[in-house]
C-alpha positions in Angstrom: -45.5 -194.7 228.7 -46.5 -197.4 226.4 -45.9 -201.1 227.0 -42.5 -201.6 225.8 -41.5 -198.8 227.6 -42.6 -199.7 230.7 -40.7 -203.7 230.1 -37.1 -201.6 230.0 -35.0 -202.1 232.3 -32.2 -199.5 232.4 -29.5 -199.1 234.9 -27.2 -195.5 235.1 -24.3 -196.7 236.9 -22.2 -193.9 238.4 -18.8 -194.1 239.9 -18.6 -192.5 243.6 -16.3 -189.5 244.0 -14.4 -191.1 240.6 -10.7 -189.3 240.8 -10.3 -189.1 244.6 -11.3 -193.5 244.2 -9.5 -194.3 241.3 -6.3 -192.2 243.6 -7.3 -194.3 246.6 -7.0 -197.8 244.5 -3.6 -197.0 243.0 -2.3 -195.7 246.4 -4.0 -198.2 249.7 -2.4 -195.2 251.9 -4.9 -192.8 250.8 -8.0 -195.1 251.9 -10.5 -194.0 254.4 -9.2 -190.5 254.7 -9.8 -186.6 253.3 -8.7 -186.8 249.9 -9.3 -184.3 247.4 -8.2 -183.8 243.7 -7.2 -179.9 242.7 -6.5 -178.2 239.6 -3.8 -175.8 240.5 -2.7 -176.8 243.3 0.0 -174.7 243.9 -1.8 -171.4 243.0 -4.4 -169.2 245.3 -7.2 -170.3 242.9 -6.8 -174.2 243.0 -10.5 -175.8 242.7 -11.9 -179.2 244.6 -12.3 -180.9 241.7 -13.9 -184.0 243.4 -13.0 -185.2 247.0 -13.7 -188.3 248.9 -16.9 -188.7 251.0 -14.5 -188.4 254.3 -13.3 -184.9 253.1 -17.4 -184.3 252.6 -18.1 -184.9 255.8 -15.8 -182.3 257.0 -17.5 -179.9 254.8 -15.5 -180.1 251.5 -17.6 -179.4 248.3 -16.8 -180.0 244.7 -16.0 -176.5 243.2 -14.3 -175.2 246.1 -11.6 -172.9 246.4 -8.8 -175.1 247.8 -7.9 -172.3 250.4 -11.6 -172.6 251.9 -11.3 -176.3 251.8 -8.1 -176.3 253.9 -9.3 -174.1 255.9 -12.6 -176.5 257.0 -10.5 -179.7 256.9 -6.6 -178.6 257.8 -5.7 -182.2 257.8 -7.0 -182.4 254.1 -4.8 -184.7 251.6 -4.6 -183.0 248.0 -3.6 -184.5 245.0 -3.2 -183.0 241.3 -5.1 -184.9 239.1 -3.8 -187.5 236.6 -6.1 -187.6 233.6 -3.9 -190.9 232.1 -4.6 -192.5 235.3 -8.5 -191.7 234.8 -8.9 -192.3 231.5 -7.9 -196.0 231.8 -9.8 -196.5 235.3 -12.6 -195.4 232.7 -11.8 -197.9 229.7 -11.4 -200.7 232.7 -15.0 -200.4 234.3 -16.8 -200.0 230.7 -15.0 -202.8 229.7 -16.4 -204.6 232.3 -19.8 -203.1 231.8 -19.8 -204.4 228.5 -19.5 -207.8 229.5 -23.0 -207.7 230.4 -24.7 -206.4 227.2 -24.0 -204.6 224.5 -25.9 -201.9 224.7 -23.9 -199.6 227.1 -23.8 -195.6 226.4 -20.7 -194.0 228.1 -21.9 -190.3 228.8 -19.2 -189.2 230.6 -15.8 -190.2 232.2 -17.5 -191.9 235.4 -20.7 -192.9 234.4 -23.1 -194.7 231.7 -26.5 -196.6 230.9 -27.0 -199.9 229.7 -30.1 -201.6 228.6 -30.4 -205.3 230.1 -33.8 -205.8 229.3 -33.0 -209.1 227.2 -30.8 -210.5 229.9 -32.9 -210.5 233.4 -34.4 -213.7 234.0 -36.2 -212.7 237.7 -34.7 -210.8 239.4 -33.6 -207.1 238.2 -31.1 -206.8 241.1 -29.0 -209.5 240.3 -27.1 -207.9 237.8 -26.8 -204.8 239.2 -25.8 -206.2 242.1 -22.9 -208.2 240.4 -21.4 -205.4 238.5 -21.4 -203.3 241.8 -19.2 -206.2 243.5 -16.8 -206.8 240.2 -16.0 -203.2 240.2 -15.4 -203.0 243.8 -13.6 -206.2 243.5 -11.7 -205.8 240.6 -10.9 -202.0 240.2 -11.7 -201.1 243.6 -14.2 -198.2 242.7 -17.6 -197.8 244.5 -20.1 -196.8 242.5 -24.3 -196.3 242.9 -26.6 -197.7 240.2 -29.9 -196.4 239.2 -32.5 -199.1 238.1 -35.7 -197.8 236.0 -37.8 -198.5 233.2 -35.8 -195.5 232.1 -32.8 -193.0 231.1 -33.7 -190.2 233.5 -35.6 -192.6 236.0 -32.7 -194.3 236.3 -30.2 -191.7 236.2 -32.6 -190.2 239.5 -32.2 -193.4 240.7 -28.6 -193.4 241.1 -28.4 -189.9 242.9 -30.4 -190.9 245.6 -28.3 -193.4 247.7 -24.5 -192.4 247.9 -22.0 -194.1 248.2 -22.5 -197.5 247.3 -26.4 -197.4 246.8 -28.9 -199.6 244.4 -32.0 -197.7 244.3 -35.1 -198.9 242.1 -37.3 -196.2 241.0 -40.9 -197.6 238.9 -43.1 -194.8 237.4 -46.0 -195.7 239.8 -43.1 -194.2 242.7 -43.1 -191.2 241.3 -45.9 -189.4 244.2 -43.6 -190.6 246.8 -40.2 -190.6 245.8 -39.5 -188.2 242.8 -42.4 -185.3 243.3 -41.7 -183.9 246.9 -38.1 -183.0 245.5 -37.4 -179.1 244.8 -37.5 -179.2 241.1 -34.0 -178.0 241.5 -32.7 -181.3 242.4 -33.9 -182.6 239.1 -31.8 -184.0 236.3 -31.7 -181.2 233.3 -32.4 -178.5 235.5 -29.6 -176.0 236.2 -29.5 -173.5 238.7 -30.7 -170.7 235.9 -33.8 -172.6 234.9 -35.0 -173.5 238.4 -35.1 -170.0 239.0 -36.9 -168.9 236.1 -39.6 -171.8 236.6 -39.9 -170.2 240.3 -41.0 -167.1 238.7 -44.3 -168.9 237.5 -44.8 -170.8 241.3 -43.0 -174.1 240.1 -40.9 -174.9 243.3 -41.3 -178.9 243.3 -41.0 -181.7 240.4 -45.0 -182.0 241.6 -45.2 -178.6 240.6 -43.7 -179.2 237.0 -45.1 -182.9 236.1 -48.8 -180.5 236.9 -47.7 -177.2 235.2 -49.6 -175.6 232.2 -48.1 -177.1 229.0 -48.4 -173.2 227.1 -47.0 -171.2 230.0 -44.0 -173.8 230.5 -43.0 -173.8 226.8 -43.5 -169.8 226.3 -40.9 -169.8 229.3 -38.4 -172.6 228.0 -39.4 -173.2 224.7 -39.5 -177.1 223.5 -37.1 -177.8 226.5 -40.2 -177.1 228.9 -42.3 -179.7 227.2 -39.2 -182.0 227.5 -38.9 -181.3 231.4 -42.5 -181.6 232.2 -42.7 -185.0 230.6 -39.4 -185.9 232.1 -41.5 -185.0 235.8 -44.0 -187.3 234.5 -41.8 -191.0 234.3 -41.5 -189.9 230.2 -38.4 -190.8 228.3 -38.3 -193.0 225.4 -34.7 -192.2 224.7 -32.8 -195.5 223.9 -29.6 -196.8 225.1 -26.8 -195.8 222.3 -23.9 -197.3 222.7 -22.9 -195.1 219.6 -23.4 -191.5 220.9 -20.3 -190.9 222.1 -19.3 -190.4 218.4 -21.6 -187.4 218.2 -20.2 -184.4 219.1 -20.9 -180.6 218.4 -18.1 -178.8 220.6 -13.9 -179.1 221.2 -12.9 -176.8 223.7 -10.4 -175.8 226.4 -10.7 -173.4 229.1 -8.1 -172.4 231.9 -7.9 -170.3 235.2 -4.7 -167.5 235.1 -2.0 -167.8 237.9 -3.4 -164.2 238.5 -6.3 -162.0 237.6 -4.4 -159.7 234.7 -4.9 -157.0 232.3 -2.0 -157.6 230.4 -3.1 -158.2 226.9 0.4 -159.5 225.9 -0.5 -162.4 228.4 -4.2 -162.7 227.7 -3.2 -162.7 223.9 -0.6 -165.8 224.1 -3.6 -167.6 226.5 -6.0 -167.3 223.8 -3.3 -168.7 221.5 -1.9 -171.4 223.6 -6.3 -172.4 224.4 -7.0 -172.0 220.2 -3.6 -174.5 219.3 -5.3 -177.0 222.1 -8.6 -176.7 220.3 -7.0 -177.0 216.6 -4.9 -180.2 217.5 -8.0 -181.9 218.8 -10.2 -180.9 215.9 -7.0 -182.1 213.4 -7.3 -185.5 215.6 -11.1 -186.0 215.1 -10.9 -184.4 211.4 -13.5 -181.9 211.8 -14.3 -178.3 211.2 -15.8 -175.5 213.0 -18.9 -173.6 212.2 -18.8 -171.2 215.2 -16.2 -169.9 217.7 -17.1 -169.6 221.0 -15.3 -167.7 224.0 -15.5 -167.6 227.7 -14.2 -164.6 229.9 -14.2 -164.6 233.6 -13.5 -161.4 235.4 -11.7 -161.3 239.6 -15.0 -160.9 240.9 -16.7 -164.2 238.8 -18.9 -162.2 236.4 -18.5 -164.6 233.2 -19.3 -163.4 230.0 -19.8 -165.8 226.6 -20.0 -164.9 223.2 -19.5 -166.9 219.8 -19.7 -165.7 215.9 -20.8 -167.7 213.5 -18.3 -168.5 210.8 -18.7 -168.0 206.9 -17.1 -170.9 205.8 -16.2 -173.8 208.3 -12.8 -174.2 209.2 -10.2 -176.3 210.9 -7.4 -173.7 210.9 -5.3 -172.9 213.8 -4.5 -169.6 213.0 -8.7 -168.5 212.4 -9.8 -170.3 215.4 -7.3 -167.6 217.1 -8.1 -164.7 215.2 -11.7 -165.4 215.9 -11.5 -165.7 219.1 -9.1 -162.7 220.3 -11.8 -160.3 218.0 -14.2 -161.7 220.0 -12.5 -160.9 223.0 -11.3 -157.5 221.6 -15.1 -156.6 221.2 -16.3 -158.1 224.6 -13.7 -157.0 227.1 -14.3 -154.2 229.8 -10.6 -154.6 230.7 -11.3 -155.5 234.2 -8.9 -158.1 235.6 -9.4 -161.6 233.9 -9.3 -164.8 235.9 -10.7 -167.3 233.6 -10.3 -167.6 229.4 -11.7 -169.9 227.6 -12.2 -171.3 223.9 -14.5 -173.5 222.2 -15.1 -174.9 218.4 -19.0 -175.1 217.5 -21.0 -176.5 215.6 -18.6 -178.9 214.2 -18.8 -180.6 210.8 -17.0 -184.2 209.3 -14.5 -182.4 207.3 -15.3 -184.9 204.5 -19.2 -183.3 204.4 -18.4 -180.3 205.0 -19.3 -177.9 201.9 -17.2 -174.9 201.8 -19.0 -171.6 200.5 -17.2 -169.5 198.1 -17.7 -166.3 198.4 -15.9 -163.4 196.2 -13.4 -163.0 199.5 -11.6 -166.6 199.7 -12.4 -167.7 195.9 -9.5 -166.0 194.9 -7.3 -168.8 197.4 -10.0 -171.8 196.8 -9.0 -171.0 192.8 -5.1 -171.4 193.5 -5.5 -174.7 195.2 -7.9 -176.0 192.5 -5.0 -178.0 190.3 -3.6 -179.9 193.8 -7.4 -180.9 194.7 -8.1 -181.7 191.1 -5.2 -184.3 191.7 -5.7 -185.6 195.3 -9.8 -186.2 193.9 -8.5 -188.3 191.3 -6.1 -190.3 193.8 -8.9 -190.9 195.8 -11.5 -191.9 193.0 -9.2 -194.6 192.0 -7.5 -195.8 195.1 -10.3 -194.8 197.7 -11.2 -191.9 200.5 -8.3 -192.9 203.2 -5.8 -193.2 200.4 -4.5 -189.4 201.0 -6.1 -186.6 202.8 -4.5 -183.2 202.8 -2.9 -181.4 205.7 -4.4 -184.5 208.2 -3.1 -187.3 209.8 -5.1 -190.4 208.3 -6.8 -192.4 211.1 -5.6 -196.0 211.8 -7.4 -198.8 210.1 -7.6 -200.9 213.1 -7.7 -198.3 215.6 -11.9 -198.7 216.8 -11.4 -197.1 220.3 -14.4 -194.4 220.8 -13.3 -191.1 219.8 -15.3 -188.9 222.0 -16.5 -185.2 222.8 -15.5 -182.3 224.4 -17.0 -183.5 227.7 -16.3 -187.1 226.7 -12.9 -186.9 225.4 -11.9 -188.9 228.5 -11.2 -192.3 226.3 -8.6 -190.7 224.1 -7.0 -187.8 224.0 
């Protein structure tokens, strides 16, 4: 790490069990006790989507069936979640996060980095200890802050003491604090990838920041140099408060009331998941490159598959027919549990370049006079003047539009 590097100072702040806290402020009752927040809460296949750290301690895990949950904690509180609810818990605390500096990178609904390099005079506690105090204070949400000379230093940082933690993790820490850790317990690594580094002996992040560069990347690919370097203290990734405007995916997913075969049901699904899609493309004025589906069977095989388009497109009705041929193709018609569809590769529908070919030219050719018109309409009077089949975006309207995992600001 080179000198400027090594001067950051970076803080990942994450908000502590985010949905069951942000219940807990609007509802003082809730406080101190099991709560957990479940999607479908009322069906056999309701999921622990976060819980408090008193439901934890009974044994309650994110990802849990809700019937397993109850079963380990009977006197468990559950509540559906209330995205609104979130959303503006969200805005609150980066608002307040952005009182500090500038440079603050939301990457998700309950977490960020910011960069206060510029701003420390002596102390790089102070700061992190204030914002953990105003947001406790204020919005009364716990959260943990990372503090590094780094993104993924810091974002480490901020795992290791929970709830209500400030950890400080320096590069020359790294023998001590980072490499004992199963490699597992890493940041980028996924359950999949820990077990194929395993196949070549790599059990610990010691194990990775000393692997052979060649075998690593013949195993990963460019992501193995990445995650070796990573082990190492390595990341000159800055702080960019403008990355929540990139985006490659829109998609929706959603568990059945029942596994089914029924196709007339897993047909109107796939419609009902392809019209969510379409709206929030039309919203963000994008098109699609690639359709992407998920299938989940009863017994939790899932199965993916996506098709690359010919010509982008932001049409509700091919975003469906895409994806039930997909699914058509890909389904062993066992009992489904889980559909899901996504948008890829997405594209500013003003940069997109549509290429004819001999099957839609014949439909491009009839629409030729009306686009003729609305291109001189927009040479004379401008791009936001009139745009064709979309909603034109408020002038004044500067609130982050955000991705498919980041949506959480507008939607």
């Amino acid at each position: 790490m080179d000198k400027s590097q090594s001067r950051r100072i970076i803080l990942h702040v994450d908000m502590n069990s985010f949905y069951a806290s942000v219940e807990m402020a609007f509802d003082p009752n809730l406080r101190n006790k099991p709560l957990a927040v479940a999607g479908n809460v009322e069906e056999r296949k309701g999921i622990i989507i976060t819980c408090s750290y008193e439901a934890r301690a009974k044994g309650v895990k994110t990802t849990m069936p809700l019937w397993q949950a109850k079963k380990l904690c009977p006197d468990l509180i559950v509540k559906k979640p209330n995205f609104d609810r979130y959303r503006k818990a969200s805005t609150a605390m980066f608002d307040i996060l952005r009182e500090f500096t500038d440079l603050v990178e939301p990457v998700s609904i309950d977490e960020g980095y910011m960069d206060i390099t510029g701003i420390i005079n002596h102390n790089p506690l102070e700061i992190p200890i204030t914002i953990q105090k105003r947001l406790l204070d204020e919005l009364l949400l716990p959260c943990s802050i990372g503090v590094a000379p780094n993104k993924f230093l810091a974002k480490m940082a901020s795992n290791m003491k929970k709830p209500l933690g400030i950890t400080i993790l320096r590069k020359r820490e790294l023998q001590d604090t980072l490499w004992p850790l199963p490699v597992a317990n890493m940041h980028g690594i996924g359950e999949k990838t820990a077990e194929k580094l395993s196949s070549i002996g790599i059990k610990t992040i010691y194990d990775l920041a000393h692997s052979d560069i060649v075998q690593l990347k013949g195993l990963l690919g460019i992501n193995g140099e990445r995650l070796k370097q990573r082990a190492n203290g390595i990341d000159n990734r800055e702080v960019n408060p403008d990355s929540i405007y990139d985006f490659k995916s829109i998609g929706n997913s959603t568990t059945l009331p029942k596994d089914t075969t029924n196709q007339l049901v897993i047909y109107e699904v796939l419609k009902k998941l392809s019209h969510s899609v379409f709206v929030r493309m039309k919203r963000k004025d994008v098109l699609a490159s690639k359709i992407f589906i998920s299938i989940r069977y009863g017994n939790l095989k899932t199965i993916t598959r996506s098709k690359k388009l010919a010509n982008p497109t932001q049409s509700e009705d091919e975003i469906y027919r895409q994806a039930k041929q997909l699914f058509d193709t890909h389904w062993d018609e066992e009992p489904i549990r889980l559909l899901g569809v996504t948008a890829q590769d997405l594209v500013e529908k003003k940069e997109a370049m549509k290429q004819l070919d001999i099957f839609s030219y014949e439909d491009d050719a009839k629409q030729e006079p009306l686009l003729s018109v609305i291109d001189k309409i927009k040479h004379k009077y401008g791009d936001k003047v009139i745009q064709k089949g979309i909603k034109g975006k408020l002038e004044g309207d500067q609130s982050p539009g955000t991705s498919f995992n980041k949506d959480f600001l507008r939607e």
